[in-house]
VOBA-605641 format. One line per 8 residues: number of its first residue (from 1); their letters; for each residue x, y, z of N, C-alpha, C. Coordinates in nm, 3 decimals. Example, Ala and Ser with C-alpha at 12.3 -4.5 7.8 and 13.67 -1.06 7.14 Angstrom:
REM residues 2
1 = as = 1.319:-0.569:0.780:1.230:-0.450:0.780:1.320:-0.330:0.780 ~ 1.285:-0.225:0.708:1.367:-0.106:0.714:1.290:0.003:0.787;
END
This chain:
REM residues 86
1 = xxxxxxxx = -0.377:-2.061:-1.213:-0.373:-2.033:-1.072:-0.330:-1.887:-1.050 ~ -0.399:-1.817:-0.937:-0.399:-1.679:-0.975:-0.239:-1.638:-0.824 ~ -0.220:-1.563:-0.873:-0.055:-1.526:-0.779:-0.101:-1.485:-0.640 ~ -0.071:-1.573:-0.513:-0.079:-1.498:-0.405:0.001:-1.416:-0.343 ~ -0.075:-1.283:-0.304:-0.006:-1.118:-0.250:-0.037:-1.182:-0.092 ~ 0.051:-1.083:-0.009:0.102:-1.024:0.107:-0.042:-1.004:0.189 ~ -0.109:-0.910:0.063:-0.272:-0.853:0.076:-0.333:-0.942:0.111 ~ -0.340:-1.077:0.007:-0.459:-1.174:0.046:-0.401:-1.286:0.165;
9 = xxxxxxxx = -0.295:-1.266:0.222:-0.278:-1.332:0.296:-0.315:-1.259:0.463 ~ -0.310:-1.159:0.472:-0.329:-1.077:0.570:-0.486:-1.100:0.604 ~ -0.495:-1.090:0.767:-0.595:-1.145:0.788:-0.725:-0.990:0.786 ~ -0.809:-1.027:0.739:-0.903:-0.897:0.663:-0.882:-0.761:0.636 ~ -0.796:-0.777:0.562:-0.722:-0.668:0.535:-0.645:-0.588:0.573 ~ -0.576:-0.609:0.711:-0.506:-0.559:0.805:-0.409:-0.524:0.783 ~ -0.308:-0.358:0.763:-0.200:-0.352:0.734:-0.040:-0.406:0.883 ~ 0.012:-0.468:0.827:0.133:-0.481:0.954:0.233:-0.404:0.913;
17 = xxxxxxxx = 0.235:-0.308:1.017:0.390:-0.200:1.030:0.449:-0.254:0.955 ~ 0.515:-0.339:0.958:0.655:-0.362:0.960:0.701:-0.462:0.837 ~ 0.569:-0.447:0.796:0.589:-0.526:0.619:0.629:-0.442:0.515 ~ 0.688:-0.470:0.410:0.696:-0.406:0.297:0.601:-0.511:0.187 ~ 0.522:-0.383:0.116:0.413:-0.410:0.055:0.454:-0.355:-0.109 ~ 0.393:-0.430:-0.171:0.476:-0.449:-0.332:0.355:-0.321:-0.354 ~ 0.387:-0.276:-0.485:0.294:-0.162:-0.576:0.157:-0.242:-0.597 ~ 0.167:-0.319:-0.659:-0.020:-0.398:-0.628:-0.055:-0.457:-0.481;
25 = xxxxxxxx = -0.030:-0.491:-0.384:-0.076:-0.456:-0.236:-0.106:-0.323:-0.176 ~ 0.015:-0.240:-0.216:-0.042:-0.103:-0.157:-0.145:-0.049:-0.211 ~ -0.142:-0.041:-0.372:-0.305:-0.014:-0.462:-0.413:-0.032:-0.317 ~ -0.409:-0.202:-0.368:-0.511:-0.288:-0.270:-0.557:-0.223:-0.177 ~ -0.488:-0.184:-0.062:-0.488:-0.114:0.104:-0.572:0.023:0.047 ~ -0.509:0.072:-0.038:-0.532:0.219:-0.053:-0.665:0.279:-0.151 ~ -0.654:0.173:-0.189:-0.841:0.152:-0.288:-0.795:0.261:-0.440 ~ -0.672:0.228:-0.473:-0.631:0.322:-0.570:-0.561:0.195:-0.703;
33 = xxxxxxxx = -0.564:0.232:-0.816:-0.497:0.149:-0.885:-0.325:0.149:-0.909 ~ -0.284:0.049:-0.919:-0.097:0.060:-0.884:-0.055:0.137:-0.977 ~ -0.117:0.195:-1.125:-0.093:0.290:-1.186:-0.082:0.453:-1.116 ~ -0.173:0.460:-1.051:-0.199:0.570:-0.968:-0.090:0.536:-0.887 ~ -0.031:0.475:-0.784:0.063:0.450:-0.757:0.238:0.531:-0.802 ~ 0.233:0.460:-0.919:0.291:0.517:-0.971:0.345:0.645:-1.054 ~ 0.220:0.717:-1.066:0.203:0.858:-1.112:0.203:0.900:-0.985 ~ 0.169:0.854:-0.836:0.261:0.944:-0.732:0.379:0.996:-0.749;
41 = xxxxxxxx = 0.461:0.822:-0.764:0.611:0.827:-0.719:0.637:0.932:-0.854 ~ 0.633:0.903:-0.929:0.639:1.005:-1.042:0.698:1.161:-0.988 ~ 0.532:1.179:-0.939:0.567:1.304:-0.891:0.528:1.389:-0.743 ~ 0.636:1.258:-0.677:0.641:1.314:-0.547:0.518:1.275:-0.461 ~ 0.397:1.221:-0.453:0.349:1.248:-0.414:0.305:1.103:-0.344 ~ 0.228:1.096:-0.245:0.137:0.950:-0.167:0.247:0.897:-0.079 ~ 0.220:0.795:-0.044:0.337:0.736:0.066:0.444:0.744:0.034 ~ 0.529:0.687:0.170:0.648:0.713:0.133:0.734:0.581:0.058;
49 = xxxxxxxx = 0.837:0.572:-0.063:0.844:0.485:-0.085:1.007:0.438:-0.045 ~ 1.037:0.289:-0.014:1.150:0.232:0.009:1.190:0.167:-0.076 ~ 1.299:0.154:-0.118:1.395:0.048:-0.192:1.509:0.025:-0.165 ~ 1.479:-0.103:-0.183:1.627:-0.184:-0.112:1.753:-0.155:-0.208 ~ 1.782:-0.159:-0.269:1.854:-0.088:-0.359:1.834:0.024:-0.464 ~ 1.950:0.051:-0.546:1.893:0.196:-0.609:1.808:0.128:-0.746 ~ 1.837:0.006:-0.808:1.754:-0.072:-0.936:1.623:-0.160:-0.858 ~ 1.610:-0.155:-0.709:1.486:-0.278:-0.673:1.358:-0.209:-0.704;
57 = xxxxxxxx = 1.237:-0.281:-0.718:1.127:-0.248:-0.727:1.083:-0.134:-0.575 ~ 1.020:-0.093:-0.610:0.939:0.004:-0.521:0.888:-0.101:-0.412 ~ 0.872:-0.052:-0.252:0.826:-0.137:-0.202:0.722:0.009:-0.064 ~ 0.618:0.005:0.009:0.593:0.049:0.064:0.616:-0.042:0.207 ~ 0.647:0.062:0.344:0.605:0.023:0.437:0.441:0.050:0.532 ~ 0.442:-0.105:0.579:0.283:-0.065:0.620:0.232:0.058:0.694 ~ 0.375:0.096:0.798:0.356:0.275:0.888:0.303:0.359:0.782 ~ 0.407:0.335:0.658:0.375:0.498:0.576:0.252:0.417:0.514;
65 = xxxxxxxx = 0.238:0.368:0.473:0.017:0.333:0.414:-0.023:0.390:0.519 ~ -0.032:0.361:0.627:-0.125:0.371:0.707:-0.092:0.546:0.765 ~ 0.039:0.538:0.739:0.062:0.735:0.760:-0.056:0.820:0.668 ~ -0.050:0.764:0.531:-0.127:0.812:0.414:-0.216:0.827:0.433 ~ -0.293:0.696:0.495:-0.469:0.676:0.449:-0.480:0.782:0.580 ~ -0.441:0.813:0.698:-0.434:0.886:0.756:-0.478:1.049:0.735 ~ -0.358:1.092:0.697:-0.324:1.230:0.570:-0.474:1.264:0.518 ~ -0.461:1.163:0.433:-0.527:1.170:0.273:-0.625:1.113:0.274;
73 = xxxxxxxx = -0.667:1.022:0.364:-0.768:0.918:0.347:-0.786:0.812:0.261 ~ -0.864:0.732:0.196:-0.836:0.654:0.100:-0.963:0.600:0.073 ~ -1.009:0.516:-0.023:-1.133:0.486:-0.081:-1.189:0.388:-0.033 ~ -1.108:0.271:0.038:-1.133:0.172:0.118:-1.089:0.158:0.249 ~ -0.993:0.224:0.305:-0.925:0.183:0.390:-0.993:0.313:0.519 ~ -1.006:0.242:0.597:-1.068:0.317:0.790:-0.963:0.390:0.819 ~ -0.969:0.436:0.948:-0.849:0.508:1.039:-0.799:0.372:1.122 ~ -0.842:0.244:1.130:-0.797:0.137:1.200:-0.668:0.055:1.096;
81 = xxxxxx = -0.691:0.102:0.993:-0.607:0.031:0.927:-0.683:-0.091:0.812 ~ -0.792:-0.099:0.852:-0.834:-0.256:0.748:-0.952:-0.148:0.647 ~ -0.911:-0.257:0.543:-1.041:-0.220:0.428:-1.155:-0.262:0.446 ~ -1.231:-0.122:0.403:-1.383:-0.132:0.446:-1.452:-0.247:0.383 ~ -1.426:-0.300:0.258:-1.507:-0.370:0.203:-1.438:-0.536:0.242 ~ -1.326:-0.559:0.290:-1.284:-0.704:0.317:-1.339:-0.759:0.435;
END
């Protein structure tokens, strides 16, 4: 049974403000792989990232995705917020 994300629960791909979105959801939104992701945070660069503590996983909020795809644009994702291909 395959793990359900934040992503596939959202109704066609729609980012919500006010969620925090794990490193493989934001990929998802952003049409980038969560490796890429991570060679942001690396070095500085792509959304902005939050953590709830100083050891928690990385988490994005849906404003800053949608700040990004904004910015930067993204491979799937519109200026409305949903992915082109969902």
């Amino acid at each position: 049974m395959e793990k359900t994300t934040i992503y596939d629960q959202a109704p066609q791909g729609l980012i919500n403000e006010d969620v925090l979105y794990s490193t493989r959801d934001a990929a998802r939104f952003l049409g980038r792989s969560p490796r890429t992701l991570e060679h942001w945070r690396r070095h500085g660069l792509g959304p902005r990232v939050t953590r709830l503590h100083t050891r928690a996983l990385p988490l994005y909020r849906g404003r800053d995705l949608r700040e990004a795809m904004d910015a930067h644009g993204s491979k799937r994702a519109s200026k409305n917020g949903r992915c082109a291909n969902d």
